[in-house]
C-alpha positions in Angstrom: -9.3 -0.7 -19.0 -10.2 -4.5 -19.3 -13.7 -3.8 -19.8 -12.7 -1.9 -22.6 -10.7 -4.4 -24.2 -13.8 -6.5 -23.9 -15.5 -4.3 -26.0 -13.0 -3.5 -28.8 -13.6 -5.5 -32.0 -11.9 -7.7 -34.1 -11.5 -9.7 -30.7 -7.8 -9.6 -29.9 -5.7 -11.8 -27.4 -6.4 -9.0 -24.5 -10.4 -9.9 -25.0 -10.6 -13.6 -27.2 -14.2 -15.4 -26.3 -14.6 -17.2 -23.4 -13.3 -20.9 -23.7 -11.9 -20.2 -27.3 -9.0 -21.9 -28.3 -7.4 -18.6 -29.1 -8.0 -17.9 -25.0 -6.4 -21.1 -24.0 -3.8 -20.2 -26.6 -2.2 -17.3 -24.9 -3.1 -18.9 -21.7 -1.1 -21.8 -22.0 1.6 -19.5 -24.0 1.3 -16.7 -21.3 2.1 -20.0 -18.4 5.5 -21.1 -20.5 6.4 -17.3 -20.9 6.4 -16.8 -16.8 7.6 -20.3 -15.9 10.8 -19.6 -18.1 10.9 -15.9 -16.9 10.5 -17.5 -13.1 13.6 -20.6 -14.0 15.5 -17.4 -15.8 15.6 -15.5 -12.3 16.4 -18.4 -10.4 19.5 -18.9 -13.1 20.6 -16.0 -13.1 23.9 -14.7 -11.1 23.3 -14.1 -7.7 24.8 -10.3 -8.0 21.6 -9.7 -9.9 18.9 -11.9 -8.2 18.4 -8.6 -5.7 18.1 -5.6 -7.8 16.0 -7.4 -10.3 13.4 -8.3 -7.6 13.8 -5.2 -5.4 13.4 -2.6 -8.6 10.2 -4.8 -9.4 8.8 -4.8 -5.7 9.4 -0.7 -5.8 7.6 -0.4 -8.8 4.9 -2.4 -7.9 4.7 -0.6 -4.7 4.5 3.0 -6.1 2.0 2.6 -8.3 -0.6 1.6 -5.1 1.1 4.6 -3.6 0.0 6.6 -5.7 -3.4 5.3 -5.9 -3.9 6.3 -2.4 -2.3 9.3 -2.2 -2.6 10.6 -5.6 -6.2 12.9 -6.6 -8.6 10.5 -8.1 -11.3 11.9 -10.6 -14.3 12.5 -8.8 -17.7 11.5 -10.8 -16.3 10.5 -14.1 -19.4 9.3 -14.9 -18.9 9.1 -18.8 -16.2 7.0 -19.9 -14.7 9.6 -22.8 -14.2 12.3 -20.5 -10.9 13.6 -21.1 -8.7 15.1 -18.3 -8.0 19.4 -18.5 -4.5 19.3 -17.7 -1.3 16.8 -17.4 -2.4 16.7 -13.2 -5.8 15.2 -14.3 -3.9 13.2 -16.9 -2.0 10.7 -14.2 -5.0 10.8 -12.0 -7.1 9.1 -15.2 -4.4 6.8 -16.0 -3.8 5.5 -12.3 -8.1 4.8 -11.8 -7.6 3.0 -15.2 -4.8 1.1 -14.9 -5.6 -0.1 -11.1 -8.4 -2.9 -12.1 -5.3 -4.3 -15.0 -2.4 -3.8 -11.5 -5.1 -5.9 -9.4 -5.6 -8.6 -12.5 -1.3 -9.2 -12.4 -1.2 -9.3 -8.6 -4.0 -11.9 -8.7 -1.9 -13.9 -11.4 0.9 -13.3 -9.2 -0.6 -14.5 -6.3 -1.4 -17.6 -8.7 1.8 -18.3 -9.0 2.9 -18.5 -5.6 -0.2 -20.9 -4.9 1.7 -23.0 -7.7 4.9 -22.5 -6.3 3.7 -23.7 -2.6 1.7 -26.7 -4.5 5.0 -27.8 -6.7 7.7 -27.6 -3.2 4.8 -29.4 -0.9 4.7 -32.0 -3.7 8.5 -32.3 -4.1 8.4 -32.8 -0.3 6.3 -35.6 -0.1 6.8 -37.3 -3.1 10.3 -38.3 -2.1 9.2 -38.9 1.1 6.4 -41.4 -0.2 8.5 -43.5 -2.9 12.0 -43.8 -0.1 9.2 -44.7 2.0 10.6 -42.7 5.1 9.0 -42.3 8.5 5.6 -41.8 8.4 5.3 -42.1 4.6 1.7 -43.0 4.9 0.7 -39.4 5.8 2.4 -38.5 2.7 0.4 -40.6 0.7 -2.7 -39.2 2.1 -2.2 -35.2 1.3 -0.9 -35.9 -1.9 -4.2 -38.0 -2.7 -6.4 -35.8 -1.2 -4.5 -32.9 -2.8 -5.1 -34.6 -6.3 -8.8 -35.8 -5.7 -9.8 -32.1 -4.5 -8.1 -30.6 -7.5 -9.3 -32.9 -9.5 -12.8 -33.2 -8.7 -12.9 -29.4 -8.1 -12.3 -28.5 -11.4 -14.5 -31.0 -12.8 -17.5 -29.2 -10.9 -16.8 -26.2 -12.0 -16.5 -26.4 -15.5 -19.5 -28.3 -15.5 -21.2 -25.6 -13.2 -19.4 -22.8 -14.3 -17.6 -23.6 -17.8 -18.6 -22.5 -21.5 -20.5 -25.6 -21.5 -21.8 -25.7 -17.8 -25.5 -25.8 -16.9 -27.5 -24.0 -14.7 -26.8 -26.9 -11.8 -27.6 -25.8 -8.3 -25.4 -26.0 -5.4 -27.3 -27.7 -3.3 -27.8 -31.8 -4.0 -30.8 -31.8 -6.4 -31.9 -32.5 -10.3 -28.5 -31.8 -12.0 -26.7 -33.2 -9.9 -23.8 -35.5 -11.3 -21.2 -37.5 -10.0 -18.3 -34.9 -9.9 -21.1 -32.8 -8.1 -21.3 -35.7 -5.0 -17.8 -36.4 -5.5 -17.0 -32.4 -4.6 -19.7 -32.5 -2.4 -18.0 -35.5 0.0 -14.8 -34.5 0.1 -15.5 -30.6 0.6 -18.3 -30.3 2.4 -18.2 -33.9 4.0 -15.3 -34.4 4.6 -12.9 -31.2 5.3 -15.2 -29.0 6.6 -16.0 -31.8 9.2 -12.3 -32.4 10.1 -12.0 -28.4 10.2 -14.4 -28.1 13.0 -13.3 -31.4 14.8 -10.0 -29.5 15.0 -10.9 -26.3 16.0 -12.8 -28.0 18.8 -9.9 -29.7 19.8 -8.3 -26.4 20.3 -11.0 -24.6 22.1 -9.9 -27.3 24.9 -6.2 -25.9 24.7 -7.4 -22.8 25.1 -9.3 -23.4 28.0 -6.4 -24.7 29.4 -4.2 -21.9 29.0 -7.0 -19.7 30.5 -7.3 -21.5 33.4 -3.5 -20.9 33.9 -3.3 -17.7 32.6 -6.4 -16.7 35.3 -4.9 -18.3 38.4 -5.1 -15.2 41.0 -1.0 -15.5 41.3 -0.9 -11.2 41.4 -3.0 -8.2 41.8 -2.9 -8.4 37.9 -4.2 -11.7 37.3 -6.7 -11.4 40.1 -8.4 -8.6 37.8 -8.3 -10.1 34.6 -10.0 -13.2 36.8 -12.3 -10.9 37.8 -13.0 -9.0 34.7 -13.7 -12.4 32.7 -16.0 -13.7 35.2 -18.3 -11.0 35.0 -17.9 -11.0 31.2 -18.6 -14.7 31.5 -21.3 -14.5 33.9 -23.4 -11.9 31.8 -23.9 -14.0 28.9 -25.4 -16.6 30.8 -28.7 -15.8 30.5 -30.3 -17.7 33.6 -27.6 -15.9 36.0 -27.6 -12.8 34.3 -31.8 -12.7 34.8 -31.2 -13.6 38.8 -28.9 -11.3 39.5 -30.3 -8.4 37.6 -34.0 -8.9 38.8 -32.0 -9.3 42.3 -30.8 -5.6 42.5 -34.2 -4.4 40.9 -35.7 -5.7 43.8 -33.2 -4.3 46.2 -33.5 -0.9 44.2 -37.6 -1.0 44.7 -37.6 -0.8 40.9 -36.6 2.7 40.6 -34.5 2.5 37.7 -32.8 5.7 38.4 -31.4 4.1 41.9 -27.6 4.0 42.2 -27.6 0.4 42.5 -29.0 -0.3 39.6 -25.6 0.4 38.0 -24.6 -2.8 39.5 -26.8 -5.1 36.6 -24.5 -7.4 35.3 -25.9 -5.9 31.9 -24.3 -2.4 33.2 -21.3 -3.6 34.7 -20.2 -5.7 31.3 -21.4 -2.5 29.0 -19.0 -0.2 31.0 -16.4 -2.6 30.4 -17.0 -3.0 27.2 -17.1 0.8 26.7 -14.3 2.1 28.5 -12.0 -0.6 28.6 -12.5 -3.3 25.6 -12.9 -1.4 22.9 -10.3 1.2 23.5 -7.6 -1.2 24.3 -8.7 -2.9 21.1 -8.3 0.5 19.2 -4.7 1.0 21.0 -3.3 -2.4 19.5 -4.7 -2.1 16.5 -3.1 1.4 16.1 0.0 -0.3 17.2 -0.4 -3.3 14.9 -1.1 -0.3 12.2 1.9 1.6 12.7 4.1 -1.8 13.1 2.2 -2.8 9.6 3.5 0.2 7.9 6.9 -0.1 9.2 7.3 -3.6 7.6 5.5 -2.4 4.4 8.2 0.4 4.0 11.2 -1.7 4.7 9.7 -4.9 2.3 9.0 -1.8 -0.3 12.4 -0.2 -0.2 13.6 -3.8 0.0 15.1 -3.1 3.8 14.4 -6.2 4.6 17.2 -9.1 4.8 15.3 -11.4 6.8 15.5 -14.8 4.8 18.8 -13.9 2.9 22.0 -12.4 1.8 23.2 -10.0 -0.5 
């Protein structure tokens, strides 16, 4: 459906030019009209609050219910065709509403970005000017917070904008200083403190391995078992001894019994009839427990977080 706006002519407010003023017209109008509709909902009476939001969360729900459940066209490979009956009718209305749906929960999703931003910066703020306990942290995120934001968007309207360049992403001719600034602070800066943390974790985790594989029971003496040979068959110098060991011992007939013992073998059967269908079990589990929660937030069953 969007695409076909794009194409309609005289250019409308559902397909204005790229960085027209007409665009950032009813973009900035289309912002005002949701912030008041948002402040609206959050004044009006509480006896309301919940049907308002749980009649929009069902409708919003059935239409991807129908989506999935509903006959889609099959090879509608010219864009007139025209449905036979009032069956084929929905079915051509769903496929073309669906990539319009996905547009509003993106801007949705927007929205609750902006909402997160607005309360993190409410937070910190007044923790920054009553200078509280460890204000100085404050004053860091909401720097950082600014000077991504800022610098962010400056590289990509100069990248990516009406008015952008072909500039590469990699440091190079083009290169500007809201391309270096971006450049330090994303790449140079968080992604570095990203994988300092996580390996700062992985020493956590060893530690709650080593506790969680102390032989105290029959149970945790095979899990200790199972993970050593897991452990042991990715290390490639062990794994090559021990493997060309029981070649040796089985005369290199490959079809001896004992070549079942290769720490290749033993951590492929594992694999095979233990891993992967425990995986499959939770993750049918998770599935199930997943649709559970969908239906209850759907039919707004849910109370967690509030009252009526």
């Amino acid at each position: 459906m969007m695409p076909f706006f794009a194409q309609l002519d005289p250019k409308t407010i559902w397909n204005a030019p790229n960085g027209s003023s007409q665009l950032w017209m009813m973009i900035i109008l289309a912002l005002l009209a949701m912030v008041a509709l948002t402040f609206g909902l959050m004044r009006a009476p509480t006896q309301l609050r919940r049907p308002i939001v749980a009649g929009v969360t069902f409708i919003s729900g059935l239409f991807y219910v129908l989506y999935w459940l509903y006959p889609q066209p099959i090879a509608r490979s010219v864009p007139d065709d025209k449905p036979r009956n009032f069956s084929e009718a929905v079915g051509f209305w769903i496929a073309d509403a669906q990539p319009v749906v996905a547009n509003i929960s993106n801007i949705v999703a927007g929205f609750l970005i902006g909402l997160g931003i607005y309360s993190l910066l409410r937070i910190h703020l007044r923790k920054l000017f009553k200078q509280q306990k460890d204000w100085f942290f404050s004053l860091v995120l909401v720097v950082s917070l600014v000077s991504m934001t800022l610098f962010g968007y400056w590289d990509w309207v100069n990248r990516q904008g009406p008015a952008g360049g072909a500039i590469p992403y990699i440091p190079g001719p083009g290169w500007g200083f809201q391309q270096y600034a971006r450049d330090l602070l994303f790449d140079g800066l968080l992604q570095q403190m990203d994988a300092a943390m996580f390996s700062i974790v992985a020493f956590y985790i060893m530690s709650a391995g080593y506790r969680a594989f102390r032989a105290r029971s029959i149970e945790a003496t095979i899990l200790l078992i199972t993970a050593l040979v897991v452990l042991l068959s990715f290390m490639g110098v062990i794994q090559f001894a021990w493997d060309g060991m029981i070649k040796n011992q089985a005369h290199q007939n490959p079809d001896a019994f004992i070549q079942n013992f290769r720490l290749t073998e033993v951590y492929g059967w594992i694999r095979k009839t233990i891993q992967t269908p425990a995986i499959l079990g939770i993750d049918f589990g998770v599935g199930i427990g997943l649709m559970a929660m969908g239906l209850r937030i759907w039919l707004s069953l849910e109370r967690t977080g509030g009252t009526d």
